[in-house]
C-alpha positions as CSV (number, residue, x, y, z in Angstrom):
1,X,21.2,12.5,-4.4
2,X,18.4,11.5,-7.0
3,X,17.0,14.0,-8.8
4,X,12.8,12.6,-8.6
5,X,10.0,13.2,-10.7
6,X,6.9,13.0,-8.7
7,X,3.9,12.5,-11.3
8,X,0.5,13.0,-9.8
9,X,2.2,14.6,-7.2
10,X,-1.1,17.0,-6.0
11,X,-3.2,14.1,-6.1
12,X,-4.1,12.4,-2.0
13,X,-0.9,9.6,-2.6
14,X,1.0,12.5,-4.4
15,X,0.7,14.9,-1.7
16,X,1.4,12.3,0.9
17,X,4.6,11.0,-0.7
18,X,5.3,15.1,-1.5
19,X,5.0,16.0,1.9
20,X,7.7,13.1,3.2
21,X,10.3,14.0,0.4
22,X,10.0,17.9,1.2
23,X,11.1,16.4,5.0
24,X,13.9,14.6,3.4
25,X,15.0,17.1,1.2
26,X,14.7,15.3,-1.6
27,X,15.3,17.5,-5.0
28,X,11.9,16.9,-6.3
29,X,10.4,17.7,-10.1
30,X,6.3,17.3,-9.5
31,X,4.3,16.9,-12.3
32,X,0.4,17.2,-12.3
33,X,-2.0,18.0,-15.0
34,X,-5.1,19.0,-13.2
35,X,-5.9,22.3,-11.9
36,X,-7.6,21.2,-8.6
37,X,-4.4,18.9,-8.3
38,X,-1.8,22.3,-9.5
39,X,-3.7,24.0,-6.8
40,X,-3.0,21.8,-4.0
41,X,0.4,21.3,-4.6
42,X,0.9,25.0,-4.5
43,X,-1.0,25.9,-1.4
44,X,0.2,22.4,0.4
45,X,3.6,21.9,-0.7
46,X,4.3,25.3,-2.0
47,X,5.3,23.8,-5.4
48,X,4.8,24.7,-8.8
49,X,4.1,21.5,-11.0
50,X,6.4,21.5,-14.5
51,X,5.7,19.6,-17.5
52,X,6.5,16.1,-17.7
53,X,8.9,16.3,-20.1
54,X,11.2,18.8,-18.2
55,X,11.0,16.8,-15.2
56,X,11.8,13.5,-17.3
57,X,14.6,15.2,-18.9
58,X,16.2,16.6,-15.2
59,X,15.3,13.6,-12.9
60,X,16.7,10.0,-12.5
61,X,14.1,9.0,-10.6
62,X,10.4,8.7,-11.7
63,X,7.7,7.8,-8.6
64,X,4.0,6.8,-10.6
65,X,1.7,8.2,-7.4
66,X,-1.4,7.9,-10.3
67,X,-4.1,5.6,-9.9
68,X,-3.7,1.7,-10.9
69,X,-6.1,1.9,-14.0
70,X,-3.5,4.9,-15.1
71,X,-0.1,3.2,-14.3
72,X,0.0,1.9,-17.9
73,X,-1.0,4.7,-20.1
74,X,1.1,7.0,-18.1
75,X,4.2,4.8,-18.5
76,X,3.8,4.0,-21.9
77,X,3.7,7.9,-22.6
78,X,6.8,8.3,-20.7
79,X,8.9,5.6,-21.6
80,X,10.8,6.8,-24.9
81,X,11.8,9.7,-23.1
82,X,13.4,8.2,-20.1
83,X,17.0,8.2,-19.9
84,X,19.2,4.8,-19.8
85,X,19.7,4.0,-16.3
86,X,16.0,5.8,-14.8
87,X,14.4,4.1,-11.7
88,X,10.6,3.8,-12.1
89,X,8.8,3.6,-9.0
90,X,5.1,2.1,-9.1
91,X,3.7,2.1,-5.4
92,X,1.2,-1.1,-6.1
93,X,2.2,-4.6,-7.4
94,X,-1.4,-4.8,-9.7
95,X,-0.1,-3.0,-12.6
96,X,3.3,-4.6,-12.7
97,X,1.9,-7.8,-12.3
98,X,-0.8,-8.0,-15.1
99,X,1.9,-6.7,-17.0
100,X,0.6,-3.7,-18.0
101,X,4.4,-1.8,-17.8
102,X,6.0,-1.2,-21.3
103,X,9.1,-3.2,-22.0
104,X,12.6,-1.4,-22.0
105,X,15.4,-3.6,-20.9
106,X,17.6,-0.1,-19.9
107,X,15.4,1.0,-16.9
108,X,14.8,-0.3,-13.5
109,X,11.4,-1.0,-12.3
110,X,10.9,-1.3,-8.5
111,X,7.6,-1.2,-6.6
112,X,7.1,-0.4,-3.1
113,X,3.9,-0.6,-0.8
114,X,3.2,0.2,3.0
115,X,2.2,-2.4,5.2
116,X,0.2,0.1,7.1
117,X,0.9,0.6,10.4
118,X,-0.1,-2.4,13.0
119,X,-2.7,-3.1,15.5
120,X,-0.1,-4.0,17.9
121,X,2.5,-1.0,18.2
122,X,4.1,1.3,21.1
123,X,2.4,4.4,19.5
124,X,1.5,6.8,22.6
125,X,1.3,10.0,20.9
126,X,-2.2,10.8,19.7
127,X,-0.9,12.1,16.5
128,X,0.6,8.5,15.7
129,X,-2.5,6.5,17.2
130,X,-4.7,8.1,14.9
131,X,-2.3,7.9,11.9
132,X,-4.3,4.9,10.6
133,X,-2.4,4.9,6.6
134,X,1.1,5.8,8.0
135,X,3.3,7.9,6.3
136,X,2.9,10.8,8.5
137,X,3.5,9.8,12.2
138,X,2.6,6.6,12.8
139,X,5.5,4.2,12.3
140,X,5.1,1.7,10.0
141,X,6.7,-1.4,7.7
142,X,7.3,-1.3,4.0
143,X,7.6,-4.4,1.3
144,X,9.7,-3.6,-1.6
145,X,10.5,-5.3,-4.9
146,X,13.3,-4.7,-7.6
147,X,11.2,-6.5,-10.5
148,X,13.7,-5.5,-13.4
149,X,17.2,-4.0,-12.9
150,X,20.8,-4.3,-11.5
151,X,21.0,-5.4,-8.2
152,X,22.7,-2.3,-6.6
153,X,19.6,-0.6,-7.7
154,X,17.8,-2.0,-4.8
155,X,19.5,-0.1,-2.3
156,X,18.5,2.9,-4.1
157,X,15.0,2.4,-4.3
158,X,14.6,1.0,-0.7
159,X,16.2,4.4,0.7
160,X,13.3,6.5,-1.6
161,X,10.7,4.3,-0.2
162,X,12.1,4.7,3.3
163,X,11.7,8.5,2.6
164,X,8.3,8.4,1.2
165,X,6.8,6.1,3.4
166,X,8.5,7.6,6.7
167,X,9.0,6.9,9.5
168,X,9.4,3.2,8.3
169,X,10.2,0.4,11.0
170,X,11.2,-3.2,9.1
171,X,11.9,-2.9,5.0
172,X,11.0,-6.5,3.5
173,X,12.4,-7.6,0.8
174,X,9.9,-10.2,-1.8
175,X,9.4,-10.8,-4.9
176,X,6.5,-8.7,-7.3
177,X,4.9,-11.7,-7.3
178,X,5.2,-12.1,-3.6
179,X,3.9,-8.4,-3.5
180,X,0.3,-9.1,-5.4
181,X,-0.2,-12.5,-3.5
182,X,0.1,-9.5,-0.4
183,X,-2.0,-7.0,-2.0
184,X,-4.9,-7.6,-3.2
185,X,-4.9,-11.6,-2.1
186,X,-4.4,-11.5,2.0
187,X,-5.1,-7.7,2.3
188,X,-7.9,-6.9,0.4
189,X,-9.4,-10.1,-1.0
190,X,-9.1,-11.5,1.8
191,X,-8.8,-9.6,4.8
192,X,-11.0,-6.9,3.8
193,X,-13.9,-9.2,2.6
194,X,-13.8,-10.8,6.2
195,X,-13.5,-7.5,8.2
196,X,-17.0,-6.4,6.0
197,X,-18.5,-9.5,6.8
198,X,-17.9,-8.7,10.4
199,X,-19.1,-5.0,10.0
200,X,-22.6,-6.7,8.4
201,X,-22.7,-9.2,11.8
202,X,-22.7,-6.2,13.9
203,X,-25.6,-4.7,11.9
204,X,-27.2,-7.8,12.6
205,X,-26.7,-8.3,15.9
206,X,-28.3,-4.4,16.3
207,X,-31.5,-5.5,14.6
208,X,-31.7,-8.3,16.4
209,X,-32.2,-5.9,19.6
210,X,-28.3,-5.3,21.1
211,X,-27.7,-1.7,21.3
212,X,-25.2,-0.7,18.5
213,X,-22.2,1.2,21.1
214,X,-22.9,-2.5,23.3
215,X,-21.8,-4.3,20.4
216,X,-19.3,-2.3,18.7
217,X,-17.3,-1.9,22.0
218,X,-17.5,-5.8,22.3
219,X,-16.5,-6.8,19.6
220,X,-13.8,-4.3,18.9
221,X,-12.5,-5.2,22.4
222,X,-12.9,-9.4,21.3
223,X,-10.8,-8.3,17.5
224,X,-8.3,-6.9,20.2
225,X,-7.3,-9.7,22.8
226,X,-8.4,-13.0,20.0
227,X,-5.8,-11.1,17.8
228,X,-3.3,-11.2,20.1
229,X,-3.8,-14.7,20.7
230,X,-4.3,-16.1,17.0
231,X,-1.1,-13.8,15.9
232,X,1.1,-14.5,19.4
233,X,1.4,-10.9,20.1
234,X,0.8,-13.3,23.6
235,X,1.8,-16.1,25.0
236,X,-1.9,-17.2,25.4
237,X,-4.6,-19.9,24.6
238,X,-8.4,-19.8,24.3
239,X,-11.3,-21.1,26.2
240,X,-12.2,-24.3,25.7
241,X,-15.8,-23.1,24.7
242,X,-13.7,-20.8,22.2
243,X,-12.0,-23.4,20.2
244,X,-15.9,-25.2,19.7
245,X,-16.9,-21.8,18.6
246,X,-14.2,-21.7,16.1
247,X,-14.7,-25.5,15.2
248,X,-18.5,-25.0,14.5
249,X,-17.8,-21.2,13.1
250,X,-15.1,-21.7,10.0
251,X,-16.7,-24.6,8.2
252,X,-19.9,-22.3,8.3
253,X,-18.2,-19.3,7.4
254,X,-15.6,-20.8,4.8
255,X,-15.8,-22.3,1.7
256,X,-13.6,-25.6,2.0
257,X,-11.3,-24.4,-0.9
258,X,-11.2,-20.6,0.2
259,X,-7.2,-20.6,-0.2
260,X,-7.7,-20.9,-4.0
261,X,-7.9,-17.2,-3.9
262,X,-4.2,-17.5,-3.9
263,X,-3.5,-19.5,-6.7
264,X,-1.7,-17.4,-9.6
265,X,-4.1,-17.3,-12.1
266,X,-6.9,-16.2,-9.2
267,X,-4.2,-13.5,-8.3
268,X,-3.8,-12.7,-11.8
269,X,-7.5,-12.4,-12.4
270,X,-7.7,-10.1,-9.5
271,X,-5.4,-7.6,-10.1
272,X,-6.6,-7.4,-14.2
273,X,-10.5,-7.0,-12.1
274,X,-8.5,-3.8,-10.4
275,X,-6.6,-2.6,-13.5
């Protein structure tokens, strides 16, 4: 079994990914150089955090569970002291991607990311519906990437990311590359940008007189069923006054080269914006 150094590991992702190893039995080294962040670890996890360079000298297995602006400087620090062969796991394609990981041909770098668990699930226990991130009973999928490294060292890193993102449905395998055109172009530039535009057209459609629980319920209720349609969770088709709606709506809505946002160098601006 790996031996894994967790750094961060009482921060929110830290005690999260903690929490799953601890289940797992995982033989875990957590690092974390805050006091608030010692303190939760202790009274959470009931671990003590050890220094960094202990846990870099037992483990061979380092998870980053740090913040994307800090993925780089805490690498960097790291990397002379890693041992030929270590797996570093970085849980976001941004840093990776604007290249921000120091260069050592002797490691393996593999990132990992949830897809979050979906609108469209068999969850009935109320634990799991309301388990929104995942990772603690709501099942979920997981993308995972081996961006540098021996091949047999993807096994390997997709059995830790089963652990730490557990319980874990589907594993898919892409490309880091693949990973940031994910995260932040479809799930944040995009999907998240549209989701606040729709939160400001129900503030609109308050002050323009409909009561507020009226139009959330309706419009939750219409994300629900037009979702299942548009993603063919059913075998359905919309209204014929729908499909005028949508014909007048998206040219209204959407600039005409909207998809630009996935170009590479618009991906590549992105995730430099983020780290």
């Amino acid at each position: 079994m790996s031996v894994i150094a967790l750094f961060g590991a009482g921060g929110k992702m830290g005690i999260r990914l903690g929490t799953n190893l601890k289940k797992a039995g995982a033989d875990v080294r957590p690092v974390e150089v805050s006091d608030a962040g010692r303190e939760r670890l202790k009274s959470l996890l009931g671990w003590d955090a050890i220094d960094a360079s202990a846990a870099i000298r037992e483990a061979d297995t380092v998870i980053l569970a740090v913040p994307d602006t800090l993925i780089g400087r805490v690498a960097t620090g790291m990397i002379k002291d890693l041992k030929p062969g270590t797996m570093v796991i970085i849980l976001d394609a941004a840093a990776p991607y604007a290249g921000h990981l120091p260069k050592r041909d002797d490691i393996t770098y593999f990132v990992t990311h949830p897809c979050h668990p979906p609108i469209f699930n068999d969850e009935t226990d109320m634990a799991a519906k309301r388990d929104f991130f995942g990772g603690i009973a709501a099942k979920q999928h997981i993308v995972c990437a081996l961006m540098q490294g021996p091949e047999s060292d993807y096994a390997k890193g997709e059995e830790i990311s089963r652990m730490i993102w557990a319980p874990v449905m589907r594993s898919h395998r892409v490309t880091t590359e693949q990973m940031a055109i994910l995260e932040p172009g479809l799930s944040e530039t995009l999907c998240a940008s549209l989701l606040d535009v729709m939160r400001e057209a129900l503030d609109e459609v308050v002050r323009r007189g409909v009561p507020r629980e009226a139009a959330r319920d309706f419009l939750l209720g219409h994300m629900n069923v037009l979702g299942a349609v548009i993603f063919k969770e059913v075998d359905g088709v919309f209204s014929d006054a729908c499909n005028k709606a949508i014909e007048f709506g998206k040219p209204v809505l959407m600039r005409d080269d909207w998809k630009r946002i996935f170009e590479p160098q618009e991906i590549l601006d992105s995730v430099k914006r983020i780290t």
